[in-house]
Phi, psi and omega in degrees: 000325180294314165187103146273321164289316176285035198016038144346263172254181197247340193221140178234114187281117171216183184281201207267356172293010195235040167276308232267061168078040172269155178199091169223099185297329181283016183284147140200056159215129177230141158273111183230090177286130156100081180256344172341295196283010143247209186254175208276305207283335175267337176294313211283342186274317162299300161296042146253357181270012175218177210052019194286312201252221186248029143321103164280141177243139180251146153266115168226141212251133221242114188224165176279085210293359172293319214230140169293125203286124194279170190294305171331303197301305236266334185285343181265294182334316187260357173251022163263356169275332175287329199305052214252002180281172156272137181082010176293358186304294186311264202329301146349290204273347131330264162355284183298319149327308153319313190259328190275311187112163175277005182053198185268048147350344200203340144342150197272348182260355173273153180258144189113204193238014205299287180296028194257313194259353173111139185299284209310306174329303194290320169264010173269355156307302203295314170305325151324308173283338185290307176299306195302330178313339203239003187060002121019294167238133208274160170274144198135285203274147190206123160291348201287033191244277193306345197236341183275116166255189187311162175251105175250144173220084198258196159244054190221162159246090194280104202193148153239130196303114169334294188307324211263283167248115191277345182264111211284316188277343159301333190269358188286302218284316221259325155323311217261012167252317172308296183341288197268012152279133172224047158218123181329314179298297178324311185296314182287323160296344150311287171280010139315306198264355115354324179272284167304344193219001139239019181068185205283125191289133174294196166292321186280320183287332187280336166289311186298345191271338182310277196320310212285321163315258177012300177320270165343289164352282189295323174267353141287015174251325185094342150349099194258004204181107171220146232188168189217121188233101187054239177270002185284139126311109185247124195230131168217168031258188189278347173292346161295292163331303173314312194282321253250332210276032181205000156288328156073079180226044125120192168266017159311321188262137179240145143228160190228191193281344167217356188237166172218112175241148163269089174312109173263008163282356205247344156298350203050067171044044195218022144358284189286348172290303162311307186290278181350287171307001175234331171307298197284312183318295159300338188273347174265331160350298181292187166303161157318118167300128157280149174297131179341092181325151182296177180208000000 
């Protein structure tokens, strides 16, 4: 490797170890023979170990045309190909996520309390603890009041669908605006323009478009939690409940002393229509809020 860098020699044959932080500006061809078989975040590692200096450089990723390409291998393939921008690292680690899954997050082989406080809870703890650790957050003080919304768990499949948007930084970009919306006219305007520029949105994207009213809803409710227990909805906290027992929204809704559940055998199927109509409901319920302290 010294020398290929003190350009010695022009070729270096090596395993997948020289992804790891090599800065050698004059490499500017890299060969990755058999790349099927690797992951998206080491192709996207590899190539970056060329073009370092003011050289153009090509990457080529070399795969076996004897044998067919799993749906996986050909989706990293093709979005380290789209991937030609700068600063693509974050979309890359998206991507990749996308295509592998978050894995057994909540699992019987994972260790700890995780599934005691919830995924979404624990890391936003974690990430909490991490800044107060940077100094960050003065000790003592905890944002976590400010930053926690509802916990949804729905019984729905919510996703938009590769056939629907086939361009992986579109469908990122259309995630991180459900995310970062918090009024029902933004969600509605979404699928307007969703509609418009991919034609009529399927079912799995129209449950996602769901979730995200659904979100807004519950934290204008004060709802910290909604969840599906068999044919039930399940919504707390208990000042929900509370609030809940004088909406009269028929005997789908049961309420009790910390929970408000929805039978959902008991809608003729029209469930979500109902949880929307008891969300608004409750939320015109509460008191007047005073307003937010200055920051």
């Amino acid at each position: 490797m010294n020398s290929f860098a003190a350009k010695e020699v022009d070729v270096v044959v090596a395993t997948t170890i020289v992804q790891l932080g090599l800065d050698i500006p004059n490499a500017n061809t890299l060969i990755v023979n058999q790349s099927e078989l690797l992951g998206l975040t080491q192709l996207y590692q590899l190539r970056g170990r060329i073009g370092r200096g003011k050289n153009q450089a090509y990457a080529y990723f070399f795969f076996n045309r004897n044998r067919d390409l799993t749906p996986q291998a050909d989706r990293r393939l093709r979005n380290i190909f789209e991937a030609t921008e700068l600063g693509m690292g974050l979309d890359i680690a998206l991507r990749d996520l996308e295509i592998r899954g978050a894995g057994s997050l909540l699992g019987t082989r994972q260790s700890g309390h995780i599934s005691a406080v919830g995924f979404e809870l624990y890391c936003q703890i974690l990430a909490e603890e991490v800044r107060r650790l940077k100094g960050e957050i003065p000790a003592g003080e905890s944002l976590l009041e400010d930053r926690t919304g509802p916990v949804l768990d729905l019984p729905l499949s919510s996703y938009i669908p590769d056939s629907y948007v086939s361009m992986p930084a579109a469908r990122i970009a259309l995630y991180r605006r459900l995310a970062d919306a918090t009024t029902l006219r933004q969600v509605d305007a979404l699928q307007a323009e969703m509609a418009d520029r991919f034609g009529p949105v399927p079912q799995p994207a129209k449950d996602l478009l769901y979730v995200s009213r659904v979100r807004i809803l519950a934290t204008a409710a004060q709802v910290t939690s909604i969840s599906h227990a068999g044919t039930d909805i399940v919504l707390v906290p208990a000042r929900m409940a509370a609030l809940a027992t004088n909406l009269n929204l028929g005997p789908a809704v049961r309420v009790g002393n910390e929970q408000v559940r929805i039978d959902t055998a008991l809608t003729g199927g029209k469930w979500r229509m109902l949880l929307e109509t008891l969300l608004k409901k409750a939320d015109a319920a509460h008191p007047a809020r005073p307003p937010a302290p200055p920051r």
